[in-house]
C-alpha angles and dihedrals in degrees: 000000000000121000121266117254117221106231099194132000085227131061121245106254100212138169106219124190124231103287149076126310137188113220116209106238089174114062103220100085106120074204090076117211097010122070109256094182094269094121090078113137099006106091095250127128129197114249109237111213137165145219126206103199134009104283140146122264145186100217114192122249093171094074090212097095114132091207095043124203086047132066112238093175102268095141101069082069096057107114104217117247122266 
């Protein structure tokens, strides 16, 4: 399986509207923080998740969240690469 890339150290503040989404696990969607299909031979998956009424959401880029979709600040934790 290849390593997830961190595709931003912040989360997307979005307003969705009610419906299905598809999260980026991945890292590698130039769609952040929705799948594009990039994930393809990696191992990854996207992530389906749903919203029952128009609401605003953090949704992780970091790709570490432990309550993915949702970002809970990890990446604030993420030490930068050398």
């Amino acid at each position: 399986m290849a390593d997830v890339v961190v595709a931003a150290d912040s989360p997307a503040v979005l307003e969705l509207e009610a419906g299905t989404y598809w999260w980026c696990r991945c890292g590698r969607s130039r769609n952040q923080p929705f799948c594009d299909g990039s994930h393809r031979d990696t191992g990854f998956t996207p992530l389906e998740f749903k919203i029952d009424e128009k609401k605003k959401v953090a949704l992780c880029r970091c790709k570490h969240t432990k309550g993915a979709p949702f970002c809970d600040g990890t990446h604030r934790e993420l030490k930068p690469k050398a």
